[in-house]
C-alpha positions as CSV (number, residue, x, y, z in Angstrom):
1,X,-107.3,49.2,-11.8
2,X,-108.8,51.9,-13.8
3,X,-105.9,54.9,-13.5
4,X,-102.8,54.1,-14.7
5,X,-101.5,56.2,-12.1
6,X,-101.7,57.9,-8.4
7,X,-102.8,61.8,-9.8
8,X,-105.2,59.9,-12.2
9,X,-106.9,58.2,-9.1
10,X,-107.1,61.4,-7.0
11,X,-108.8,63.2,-10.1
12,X,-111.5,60.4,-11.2
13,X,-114.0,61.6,-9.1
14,X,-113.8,64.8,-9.0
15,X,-116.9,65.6,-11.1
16,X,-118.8,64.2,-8.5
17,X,-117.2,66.6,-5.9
18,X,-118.8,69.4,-8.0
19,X,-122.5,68.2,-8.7
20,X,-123.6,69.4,-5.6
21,X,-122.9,73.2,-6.2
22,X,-124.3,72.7,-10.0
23,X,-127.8,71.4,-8.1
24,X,-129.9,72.7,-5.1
25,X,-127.1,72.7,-2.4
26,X,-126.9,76.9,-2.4
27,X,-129.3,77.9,-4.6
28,X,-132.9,76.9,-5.7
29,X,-133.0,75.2,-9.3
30,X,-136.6,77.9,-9.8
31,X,-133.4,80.7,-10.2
32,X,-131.8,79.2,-12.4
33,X,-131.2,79.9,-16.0
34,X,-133.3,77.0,-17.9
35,X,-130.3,74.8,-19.5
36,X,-128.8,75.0,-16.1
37,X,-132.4,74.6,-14.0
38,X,-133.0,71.1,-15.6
39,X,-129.7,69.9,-15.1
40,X,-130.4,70.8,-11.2
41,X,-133.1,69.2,-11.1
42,X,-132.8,65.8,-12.6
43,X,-129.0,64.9,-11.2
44,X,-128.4,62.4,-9.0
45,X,-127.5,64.6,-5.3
46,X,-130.8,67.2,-5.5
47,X,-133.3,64.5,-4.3
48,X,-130.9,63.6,-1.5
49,X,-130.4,67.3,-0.9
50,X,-134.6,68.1,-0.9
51,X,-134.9,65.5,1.4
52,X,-132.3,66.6,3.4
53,X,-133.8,69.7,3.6
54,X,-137.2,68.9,4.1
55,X,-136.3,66.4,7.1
56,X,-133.9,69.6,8.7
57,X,-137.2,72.5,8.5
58,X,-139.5,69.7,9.0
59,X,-141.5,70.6,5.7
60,X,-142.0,67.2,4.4
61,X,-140.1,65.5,1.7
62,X,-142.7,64.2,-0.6
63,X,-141.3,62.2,-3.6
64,X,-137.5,63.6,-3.0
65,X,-136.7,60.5,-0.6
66,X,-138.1,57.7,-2.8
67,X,-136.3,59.5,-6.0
68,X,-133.2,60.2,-3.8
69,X,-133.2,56.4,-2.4
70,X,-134.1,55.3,-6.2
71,X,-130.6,57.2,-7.6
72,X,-128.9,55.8,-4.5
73,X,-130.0,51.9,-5.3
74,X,-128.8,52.9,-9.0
75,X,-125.4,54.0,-8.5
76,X,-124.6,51.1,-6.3
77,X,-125.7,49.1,-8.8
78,X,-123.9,50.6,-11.7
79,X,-120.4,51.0,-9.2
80,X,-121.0,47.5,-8.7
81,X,-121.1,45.9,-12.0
82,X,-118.5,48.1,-12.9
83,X,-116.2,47.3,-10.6
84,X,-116.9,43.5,-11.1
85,X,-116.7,43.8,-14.6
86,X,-112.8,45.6,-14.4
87,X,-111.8,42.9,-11.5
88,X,-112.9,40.2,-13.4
89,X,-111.0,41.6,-16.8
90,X,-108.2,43.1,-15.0
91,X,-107.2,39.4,-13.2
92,X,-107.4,37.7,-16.7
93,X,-104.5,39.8,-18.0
């Protein structure tokens, strides 16, 4: 209901396709320049992607599944009242 058309619906989400190579999917956010380094390290997919990790070498995951579950909960919740909010608007019209 958002895009007006097919190619605008394909393209929405495609900054979300790209997050995880601008965060700790390939390389650790401690190499990064600083602008980029916070950016790494407070987006949504590198405290799935520690946990991951951490689970995989069997390190632990300290606070990256709580934070990780936390941005999880969040997104839903935004998607969510987002979506209801452009259903509800978009049948009035």
């Amino acid at each position: 209901m958002v895009a007006k058309n097919v190619e605008t619906a394909s393209n929405i989400p495609m900054p979300l396709t790209f997050l995880p190579f601008i965060g700790s999917a390939i390389v650790r956010p401690e190499s990064m320049p600083a602008g980029l380094r916070w950016f790494a390290e407070y987006q949504p997919f590198t405290p799935i992607i520690e946990t991951l990790r951490g689970l995989w070498l069997g390190t632990g995951t300290g606070s990256s599944a709580a934070i990780g579950l936390a941005w999880c909960v969040a997104l839903t919740v935004v998607g969510y009242l987002w979506v209801h909010r452009t259903f509800t608007t978009g049948a009035k019209r």
